[in-house]
C-alpha positions in Angstrom: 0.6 -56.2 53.1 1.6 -57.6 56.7 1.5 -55.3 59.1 2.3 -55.7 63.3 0.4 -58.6 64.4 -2.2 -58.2 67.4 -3.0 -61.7 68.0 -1.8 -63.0 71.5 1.8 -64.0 71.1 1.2 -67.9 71.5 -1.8 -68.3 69.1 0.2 -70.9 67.6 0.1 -73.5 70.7 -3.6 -74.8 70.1 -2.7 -75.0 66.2 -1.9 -78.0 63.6 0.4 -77.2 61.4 0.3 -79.5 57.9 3.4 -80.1 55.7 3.3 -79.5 52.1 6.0 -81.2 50.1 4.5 -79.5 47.0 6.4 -81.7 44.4 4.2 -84.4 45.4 0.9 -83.0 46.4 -1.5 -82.3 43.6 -0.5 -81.2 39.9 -3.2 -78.4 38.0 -1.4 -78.6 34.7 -0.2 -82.0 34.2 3.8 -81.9 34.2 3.9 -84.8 36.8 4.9 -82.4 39.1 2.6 -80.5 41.8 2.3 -76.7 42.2 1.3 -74.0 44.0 -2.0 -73.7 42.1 -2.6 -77.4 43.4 -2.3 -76.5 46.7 -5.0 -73.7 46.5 -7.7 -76.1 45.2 -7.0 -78.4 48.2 -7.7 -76.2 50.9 -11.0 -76.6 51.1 -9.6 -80.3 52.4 -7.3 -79.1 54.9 -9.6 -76.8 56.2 -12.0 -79.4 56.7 -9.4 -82.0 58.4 -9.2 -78.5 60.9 -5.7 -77.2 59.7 -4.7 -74.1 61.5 -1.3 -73.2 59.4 -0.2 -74.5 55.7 4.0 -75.5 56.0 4.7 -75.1 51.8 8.0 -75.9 51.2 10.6 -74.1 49.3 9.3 -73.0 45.9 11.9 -70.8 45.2 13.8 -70.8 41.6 16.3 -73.5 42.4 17.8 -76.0 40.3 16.4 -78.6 42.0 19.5 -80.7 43.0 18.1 -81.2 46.6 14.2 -80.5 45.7 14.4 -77.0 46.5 16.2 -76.2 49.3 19.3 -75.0 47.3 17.9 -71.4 46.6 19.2 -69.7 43.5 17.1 -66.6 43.9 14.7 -66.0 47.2 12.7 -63.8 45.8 11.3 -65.0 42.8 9.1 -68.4 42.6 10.2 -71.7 40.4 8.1 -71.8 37.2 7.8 -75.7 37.5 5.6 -74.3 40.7 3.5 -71.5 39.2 4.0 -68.0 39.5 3.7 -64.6 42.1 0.5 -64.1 41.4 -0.3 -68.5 42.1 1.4 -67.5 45.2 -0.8 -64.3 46.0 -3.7 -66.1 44.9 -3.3 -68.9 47.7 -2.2 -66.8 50.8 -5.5 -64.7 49.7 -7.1 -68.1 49.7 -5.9 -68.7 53.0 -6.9 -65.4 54.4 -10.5 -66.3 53.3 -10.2 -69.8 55.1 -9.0 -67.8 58.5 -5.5 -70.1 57.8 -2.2 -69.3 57.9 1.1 -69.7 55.7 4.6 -71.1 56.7 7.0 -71.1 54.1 10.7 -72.6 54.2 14.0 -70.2 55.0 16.7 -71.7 53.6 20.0 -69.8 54.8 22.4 -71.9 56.0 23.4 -72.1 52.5 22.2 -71.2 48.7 22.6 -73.0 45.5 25.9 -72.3 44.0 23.6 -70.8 41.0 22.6 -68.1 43.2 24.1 -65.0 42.3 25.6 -64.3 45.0 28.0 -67.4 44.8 28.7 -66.5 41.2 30.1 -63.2 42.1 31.8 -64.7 45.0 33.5 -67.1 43.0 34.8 -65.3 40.4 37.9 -63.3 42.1 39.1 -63.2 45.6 38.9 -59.3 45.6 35.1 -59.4 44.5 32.3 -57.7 46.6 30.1 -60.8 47.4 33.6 -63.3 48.4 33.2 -62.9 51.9 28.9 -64.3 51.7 30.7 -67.5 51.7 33.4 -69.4 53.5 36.4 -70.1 51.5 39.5 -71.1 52.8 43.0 -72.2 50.9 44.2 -75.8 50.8 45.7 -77.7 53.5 49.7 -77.9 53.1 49.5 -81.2 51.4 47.1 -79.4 48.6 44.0 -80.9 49.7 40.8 -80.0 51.9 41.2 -77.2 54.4 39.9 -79.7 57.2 38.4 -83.0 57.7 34.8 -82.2 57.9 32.1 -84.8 56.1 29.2 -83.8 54.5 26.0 -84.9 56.0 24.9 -86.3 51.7 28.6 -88.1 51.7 32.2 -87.0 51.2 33.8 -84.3 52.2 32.4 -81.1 52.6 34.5 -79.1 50.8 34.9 -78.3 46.9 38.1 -76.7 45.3 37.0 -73.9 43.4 39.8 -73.8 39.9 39.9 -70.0 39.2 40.6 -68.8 42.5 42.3 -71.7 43.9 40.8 -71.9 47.5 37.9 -74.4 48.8 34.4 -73.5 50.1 32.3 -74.7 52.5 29.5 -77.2 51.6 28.1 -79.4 54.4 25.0 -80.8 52.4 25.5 -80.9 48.6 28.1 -80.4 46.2 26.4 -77.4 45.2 24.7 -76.3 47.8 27.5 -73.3 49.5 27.5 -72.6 52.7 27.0 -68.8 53.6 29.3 -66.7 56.2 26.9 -65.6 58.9 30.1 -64.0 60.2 29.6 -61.4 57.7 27.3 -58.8 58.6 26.1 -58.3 55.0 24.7 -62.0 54.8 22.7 -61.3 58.3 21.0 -58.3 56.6 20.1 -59.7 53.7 18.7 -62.7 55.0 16.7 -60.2 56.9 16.0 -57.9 54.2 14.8 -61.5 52.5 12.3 -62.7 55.5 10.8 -58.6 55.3 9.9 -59.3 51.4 7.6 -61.9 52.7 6.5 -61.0 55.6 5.4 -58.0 53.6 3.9 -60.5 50.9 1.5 -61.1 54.0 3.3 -64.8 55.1 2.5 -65.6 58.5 5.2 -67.6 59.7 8.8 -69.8 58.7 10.1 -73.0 59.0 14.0 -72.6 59.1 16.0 -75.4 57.8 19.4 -76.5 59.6 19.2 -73.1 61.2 21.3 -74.0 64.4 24.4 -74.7 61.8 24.8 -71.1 60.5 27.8 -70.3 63.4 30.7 -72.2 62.8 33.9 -72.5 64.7 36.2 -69.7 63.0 39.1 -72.1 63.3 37.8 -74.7 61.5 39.5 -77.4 63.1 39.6 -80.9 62.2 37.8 -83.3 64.1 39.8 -85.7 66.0 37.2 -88.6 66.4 36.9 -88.0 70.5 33.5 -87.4 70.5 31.2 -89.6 67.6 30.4 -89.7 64.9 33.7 -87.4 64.0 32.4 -85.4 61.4 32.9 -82.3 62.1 29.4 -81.8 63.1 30.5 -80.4 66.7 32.0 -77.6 65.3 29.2 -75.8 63.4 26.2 -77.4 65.5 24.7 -75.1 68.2 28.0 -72.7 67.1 29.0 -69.9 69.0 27.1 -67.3 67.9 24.0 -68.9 66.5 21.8 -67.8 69.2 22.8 -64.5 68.7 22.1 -64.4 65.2 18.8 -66.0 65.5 17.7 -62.9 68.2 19.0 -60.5 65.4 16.3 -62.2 63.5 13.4 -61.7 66.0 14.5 -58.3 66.9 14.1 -57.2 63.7 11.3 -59.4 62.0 9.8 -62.3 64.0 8.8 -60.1 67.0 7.1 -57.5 65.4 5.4 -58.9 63.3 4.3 -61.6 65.5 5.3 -64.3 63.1 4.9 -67.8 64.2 8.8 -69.6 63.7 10.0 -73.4 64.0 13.8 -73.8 63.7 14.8 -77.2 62.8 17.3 -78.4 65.1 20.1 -80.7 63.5 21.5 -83.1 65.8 20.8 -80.4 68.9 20.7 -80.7 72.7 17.8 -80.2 74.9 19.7 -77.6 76.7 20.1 -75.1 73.4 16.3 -76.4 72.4 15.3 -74.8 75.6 17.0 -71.6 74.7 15.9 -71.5 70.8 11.6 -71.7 72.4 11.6 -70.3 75.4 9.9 -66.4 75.0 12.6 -64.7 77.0 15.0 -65.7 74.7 13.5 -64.1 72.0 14.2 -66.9 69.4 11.8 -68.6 67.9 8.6 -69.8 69.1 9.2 -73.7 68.6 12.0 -76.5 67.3 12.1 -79.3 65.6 14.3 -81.6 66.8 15.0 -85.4 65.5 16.3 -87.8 68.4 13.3 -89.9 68.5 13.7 -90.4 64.8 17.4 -92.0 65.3 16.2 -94.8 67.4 16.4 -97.1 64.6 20.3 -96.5 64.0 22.4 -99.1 65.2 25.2 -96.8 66.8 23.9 -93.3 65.3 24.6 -94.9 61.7 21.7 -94.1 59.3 22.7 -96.1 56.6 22.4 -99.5 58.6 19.1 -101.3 59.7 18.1 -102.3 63.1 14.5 -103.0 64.7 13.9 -99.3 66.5 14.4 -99.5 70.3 11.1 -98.9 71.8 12.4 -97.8 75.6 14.8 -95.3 73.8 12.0 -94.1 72.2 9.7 -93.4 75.4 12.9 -92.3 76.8 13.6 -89.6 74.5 9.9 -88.3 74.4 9.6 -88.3 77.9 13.1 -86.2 78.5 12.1 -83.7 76.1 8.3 -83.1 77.1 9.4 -82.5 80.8 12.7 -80.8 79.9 10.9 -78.4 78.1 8.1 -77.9 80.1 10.6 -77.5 82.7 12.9 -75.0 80.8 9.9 -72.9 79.4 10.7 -74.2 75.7 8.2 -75.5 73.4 8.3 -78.7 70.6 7.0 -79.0 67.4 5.4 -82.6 67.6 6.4 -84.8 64.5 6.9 -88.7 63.3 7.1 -88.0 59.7 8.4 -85.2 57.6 9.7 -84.5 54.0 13.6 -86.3 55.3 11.4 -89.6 56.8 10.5 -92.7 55.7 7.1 -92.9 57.1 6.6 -93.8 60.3 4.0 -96.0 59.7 6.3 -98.9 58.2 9.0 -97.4 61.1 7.1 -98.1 64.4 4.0 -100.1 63.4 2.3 -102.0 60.9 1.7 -100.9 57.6 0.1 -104.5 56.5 -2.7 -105.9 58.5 -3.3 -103.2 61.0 -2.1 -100.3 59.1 -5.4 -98.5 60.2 -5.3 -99.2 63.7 -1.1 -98.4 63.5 -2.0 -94.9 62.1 -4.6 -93.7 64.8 -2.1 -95.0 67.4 0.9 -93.3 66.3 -1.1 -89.9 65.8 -3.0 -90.4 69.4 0.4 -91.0 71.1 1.7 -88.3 69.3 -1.1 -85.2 69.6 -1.4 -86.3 73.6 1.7 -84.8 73.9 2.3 -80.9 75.0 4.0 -79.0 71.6 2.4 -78.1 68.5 1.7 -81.4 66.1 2.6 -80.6 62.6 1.1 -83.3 60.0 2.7 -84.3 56.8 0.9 -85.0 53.9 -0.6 -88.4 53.6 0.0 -89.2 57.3 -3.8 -88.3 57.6 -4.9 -91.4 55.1 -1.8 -93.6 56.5 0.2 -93.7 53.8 3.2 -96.5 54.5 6.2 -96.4 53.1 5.7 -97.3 48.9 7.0 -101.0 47.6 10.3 -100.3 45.6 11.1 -102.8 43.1 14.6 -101.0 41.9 17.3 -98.7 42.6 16.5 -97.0 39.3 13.0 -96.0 41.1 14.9 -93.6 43.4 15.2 -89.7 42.5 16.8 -88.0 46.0 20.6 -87.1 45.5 21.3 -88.7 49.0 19.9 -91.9 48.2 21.4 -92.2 44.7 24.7 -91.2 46.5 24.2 -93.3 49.2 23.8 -96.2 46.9 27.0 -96.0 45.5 28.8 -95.3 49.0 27.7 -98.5 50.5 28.7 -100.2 47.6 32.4 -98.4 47.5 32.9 -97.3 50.6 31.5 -100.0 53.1 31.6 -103.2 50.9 28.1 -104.0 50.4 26.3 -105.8 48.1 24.2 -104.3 45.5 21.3 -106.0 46.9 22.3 -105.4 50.4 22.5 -101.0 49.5 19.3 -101.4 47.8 17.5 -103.1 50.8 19.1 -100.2 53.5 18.2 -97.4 50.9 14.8 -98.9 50.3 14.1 -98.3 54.3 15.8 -94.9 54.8 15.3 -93.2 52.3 13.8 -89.6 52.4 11.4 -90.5 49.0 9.4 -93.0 51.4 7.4 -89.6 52.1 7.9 -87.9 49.0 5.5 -90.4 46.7 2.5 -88.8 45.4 -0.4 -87.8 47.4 -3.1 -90.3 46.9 -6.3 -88.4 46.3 -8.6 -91.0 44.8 -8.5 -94.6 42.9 -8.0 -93.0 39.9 -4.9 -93.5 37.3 -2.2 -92.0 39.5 -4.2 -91.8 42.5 -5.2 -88.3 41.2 -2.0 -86.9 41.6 -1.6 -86.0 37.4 -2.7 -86.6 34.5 0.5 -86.7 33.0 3.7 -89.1 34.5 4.5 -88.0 37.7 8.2 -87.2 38.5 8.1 -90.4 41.6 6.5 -93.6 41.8 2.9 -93.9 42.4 2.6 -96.2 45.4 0.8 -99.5 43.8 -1.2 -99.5 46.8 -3.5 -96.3 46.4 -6.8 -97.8 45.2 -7.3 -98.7 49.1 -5.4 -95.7 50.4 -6.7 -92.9 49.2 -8.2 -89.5 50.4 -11.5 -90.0 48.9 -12.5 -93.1 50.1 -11.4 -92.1 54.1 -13.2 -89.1 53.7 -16.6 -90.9 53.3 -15.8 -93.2 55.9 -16.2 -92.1 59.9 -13.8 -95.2 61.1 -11.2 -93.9 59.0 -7.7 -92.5 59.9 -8.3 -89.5 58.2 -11.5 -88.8 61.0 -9.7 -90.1 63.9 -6.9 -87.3 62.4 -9.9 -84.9 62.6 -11.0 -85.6 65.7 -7.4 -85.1 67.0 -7.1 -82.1 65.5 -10.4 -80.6 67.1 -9.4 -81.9 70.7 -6.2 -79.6 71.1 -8.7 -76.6 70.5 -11.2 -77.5 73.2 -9.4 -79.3 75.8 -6.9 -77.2 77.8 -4.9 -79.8 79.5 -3.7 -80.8 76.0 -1.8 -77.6 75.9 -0.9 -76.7 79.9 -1.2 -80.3 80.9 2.3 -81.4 82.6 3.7 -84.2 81.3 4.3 -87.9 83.5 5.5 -91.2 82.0 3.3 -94.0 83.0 4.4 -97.0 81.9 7.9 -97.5 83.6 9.3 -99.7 81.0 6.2 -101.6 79.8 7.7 -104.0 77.0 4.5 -103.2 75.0 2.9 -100.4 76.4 3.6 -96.1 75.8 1.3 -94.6 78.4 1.4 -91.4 80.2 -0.6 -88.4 82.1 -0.6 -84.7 81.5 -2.1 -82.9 84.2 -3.3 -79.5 84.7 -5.0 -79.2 88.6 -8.1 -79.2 86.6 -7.4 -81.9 84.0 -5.9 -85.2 83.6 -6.0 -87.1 80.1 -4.4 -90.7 80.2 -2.6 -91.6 76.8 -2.7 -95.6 76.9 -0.9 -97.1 73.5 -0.3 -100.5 72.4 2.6 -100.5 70.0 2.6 -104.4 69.3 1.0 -107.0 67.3 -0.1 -108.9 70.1 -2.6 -108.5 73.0 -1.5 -106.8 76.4 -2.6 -106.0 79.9 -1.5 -102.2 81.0 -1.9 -101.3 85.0 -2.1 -97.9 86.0 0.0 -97.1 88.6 -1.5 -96.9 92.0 -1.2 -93.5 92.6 -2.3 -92.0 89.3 -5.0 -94.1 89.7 -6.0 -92.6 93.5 -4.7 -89.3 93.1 -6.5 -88.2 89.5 -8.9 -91.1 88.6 -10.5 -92.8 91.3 -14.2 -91.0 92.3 -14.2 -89.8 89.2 -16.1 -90.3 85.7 -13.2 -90.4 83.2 -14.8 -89.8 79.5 -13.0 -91.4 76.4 -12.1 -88.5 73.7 -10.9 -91.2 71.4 -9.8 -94.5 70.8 -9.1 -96.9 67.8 -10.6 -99.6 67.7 -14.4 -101.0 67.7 -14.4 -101.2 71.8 -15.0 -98.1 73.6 -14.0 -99.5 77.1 -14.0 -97.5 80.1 -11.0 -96.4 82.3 -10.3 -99.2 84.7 -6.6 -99.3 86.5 -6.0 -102.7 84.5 -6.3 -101.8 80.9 -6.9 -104.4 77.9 -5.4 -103.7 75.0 -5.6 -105.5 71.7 -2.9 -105.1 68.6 -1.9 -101.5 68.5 -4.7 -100.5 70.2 -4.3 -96.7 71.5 -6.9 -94.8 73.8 -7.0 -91.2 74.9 -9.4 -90.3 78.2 -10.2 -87.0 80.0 -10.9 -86.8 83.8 -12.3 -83.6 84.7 -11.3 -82.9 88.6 
């Protein structure tokens, strides 16, 4: 049993979280598919990469349409994962390791298998009608509004035996619940207690700033892009309040650490979601970096990414949030992603070096870095050789769409899909060179990426230049160096065509972030001041770097392909 937490209230800011798509991390019983039980016989690994706080994804009886975040029944665990007592066994397992457990809230909507949404839909006068939003045709006889769903097509279904549509804004069966209805907000609560009791130590909550919608539902003229609908229902009315309900009654009590992932957010309501005094949550997600490769916001066509936007972007939100009291969760890849890796780098010939830079550019930064599963051993995106190779129910919809709706090609879908879609990061973990990298012994439910006998968890383990130690080493620095969590954020490299480099800076501290994000060889100057104000005098010490040289802070710095250095200056 939980009970009030005494822990200070920000234990969670010198922590790494890690990411746990469990579908794809390690099967016990081989079905091809990974459980719970595989997760407990890893920890021993996470522990000693220096994890802080296990993110396991839903694992909820669900039907599986959108791998587990459409929730038939919250309280009970999917038998393709394990059981309650798998689950009890690993949070004990945890407890043992001094780690803690995230797990997925999914409540912006449920599965339509839930029973909730069967008793909804089967009269208008029943009990449960008003957990979801249902509204009668337009005049013409078709949808209420004019609202897209974010998988494709409109986002609303027409229910036969009670003649009115409800609200879906992901997939066809995935219904969207009325947090108008005071009922819904209590037994979401009610839900969060179960496992809080259970002994969880903290949530992930998905789409969680789309639960208030406008009550008008109006259709979206096109004035402000994409036209969707999405400013109706994003960073709604009341969503702030019902997220405080939350804390009030659960995350501040019990001291739970929370992350609310942010759909297509501002930095202004980001602010508001972290910050303490709002009594929120204690961090957000939030994905505007990741967008920087979509030619006019559109996800489903290919552009190089735009570096600038990128610094951009990283730099407004570390300072706007250190400014506004907020706090980020740090992130390149996730379970949604295609690696970042084969985004932002080079997943060929200096895949190694890539990794190591990404992740030092990254865990400089002021937040709480969260890893996802095979980030650690740079895992690139997998070769796809087929359409048929795909599983995710966006992709295979999106497939189609470009094909029916936008007039591509067949080859030309399959080449946009093959970069953006989400099962990049959902291959199988590779744990050694064995027959399906270790994953299973039986045929696992995705692709095996061909490359795995030279990625691979066991063989970076045993070597102290791999990406897996450099992750380590990461890891350990946001523990012992305190400028990595007060340090104030300052962009350094004004535009550098090349070049990502920046300061953060404590009175005490400064650590210099100097990154290399080409395939070619580059000379970085430190700004004058920076360099007389915090560096000059002094004996700056390299933490970590990437590559064979272990060169010394000079104002001009040489950098070879992707090369990425962190340094510490004490005052």
């Amino acid at each position: 049993m939980s009970s009030k937490n005494t822990e200070p209230s920000s234990w969670w800011k010198r922590s790494t979280v890690y990411q746990v798509y469990p579908k794809s991390f390690n099967d016990t019983t081989g079905s091809g598919t990974g459980d719970i039980r595989g997760l407990t016989e890893k920890l021993d690994y996470l522990q000693h990469l220096g994890i802080d706080i296990v993110w396991l994804q839903p694992v909820y009886v669900s039907p599986q349409r959108d791998n587990g975040y459409d929730v038939a029944d919250y309280y009970r665990i999917n038998p393709d994962y394990g059981t309650m007592e798998d689950f009890d066994e690993l949070l004990a397992a945890l407890k043992a390791r001094d780690m803690k457990l995230m797990i997925d809230i999914v409540v912006n909507h449920s599965s339509t298998d839930h029973e909730w949404f069967k008793q909804s839909r089967s009269s208008r006068d029943n009990a449960y009608r008003d957990y979801y939003i249902w509204r009668d045709p337009a005049p013409d006889g078709g949808v209420p509004n004019n609202w897209q769903s974010k998988f494709g097509g409109p986002a609303w279904q027409y229910d036969e035996q009670t003649g009115q549509y409800f609200l879906t804004l992901f997939d066809q069966t995935q219904a969207d619940l009325n947090w108008e209805n005071e009922e819904v907000r209590r037994a979401v609560r009610d839900m969060i207690k179960f496992w809080v009791e259970k002994g969880v130590d903290g949530f992930r909550m998905d789409v969680i700033n789309l639960i208030s919608k406008d009550q008008r539902f109006p259709d979206d003229d096109g004035s402000v892009p994409p036209g969707d609908g999405r400013r109706f229902y994003t960073d709604g009315p009341r969503v702030h309040e019902y997220i405080t309900e939350m804390y009030e009654d659960v995350f501040g009590p019990y001291n739970m650490v929370t992350v609310g992932e942010m759909s297509s957010t501002t930095l202004e309501h980001c602010i508001r979601y972290s910050n303490p005094d709002s009594r929120e949550f204690s961090m957000t997600f939030n994905f505007h970096h990741l967008k920087v490769d979509y030619p006019n916001g559109q996800k489903w066509e290919l552009m190089p990414y735009d570096f600038e936007a990128m610094k951009q972007l990283f730099s407004e939100w570390q300072t706007g949030m250190q400014a506004g009291g907020g706090w980020n969760a740090l992130f390149l890849n996730n379970h949604d992603q295609p690696r970042a890796l084969s985004r932002f780098a080079d997943d060929g010939e200096y895949r190694a070096e890539s990794a190591k830079m990404l992740a030092t550019t990254l865990h400089g930064l002021q937040g709480t870095p969260y890893v996802y599963q095979g980030e650690e051993i740079g895992m690139p995106n997998p070769v796809w050789k087929d359409t048929s190779e795909f599983r995710d129910i966006e992709s295979t919809n999106m497939i189609r769409l470009l094909q029916e709706e936008r007039g591509k090609s067949a080859e030309e879908a399959f080449q946009i899909v093959k970069e953006r879609s989400r099962d990049n990061s959902r291959t199988p973990m590779q744990w050694d060179n064995s027959t399906n990298a270790g994953f299973t012994t039986g045929t696992p439910w995705l692709k095996v990426d061909e490359r795995y006998p030279f990625i691979n968890v066991k063989d970076q383990m045993a070597d102290p230049n791999s990406v897996y130690h450099h992750y380590r080493k990461l890891i350990a620095l946001r523990k012992e160096v305190n400028v990595l969590t007060d340090g104030l954020y300052e962009r350094l490299d004004d535009a550098h065509p090349e070049v990502f480099a920046y300061a953060r800076t404590n009175g005490k501290e400064t650590l210099i972030v100097v990154s290399n994000f080409r395939k070619q060889d580059t000379v970085f100057h430190l700004p004058d001041t920076v360099w007389t104000d915090h560096i000059a005098g002094k004996r700056p010490e390299l933490l970590v770097g990437n590559t064979e040289a272990k060169p010394h802070l000079t104002q001009d710095i040489t950098l070879s392909p992707y090369a990425s250095y962190m340094w510490l200056v004490q005052q």
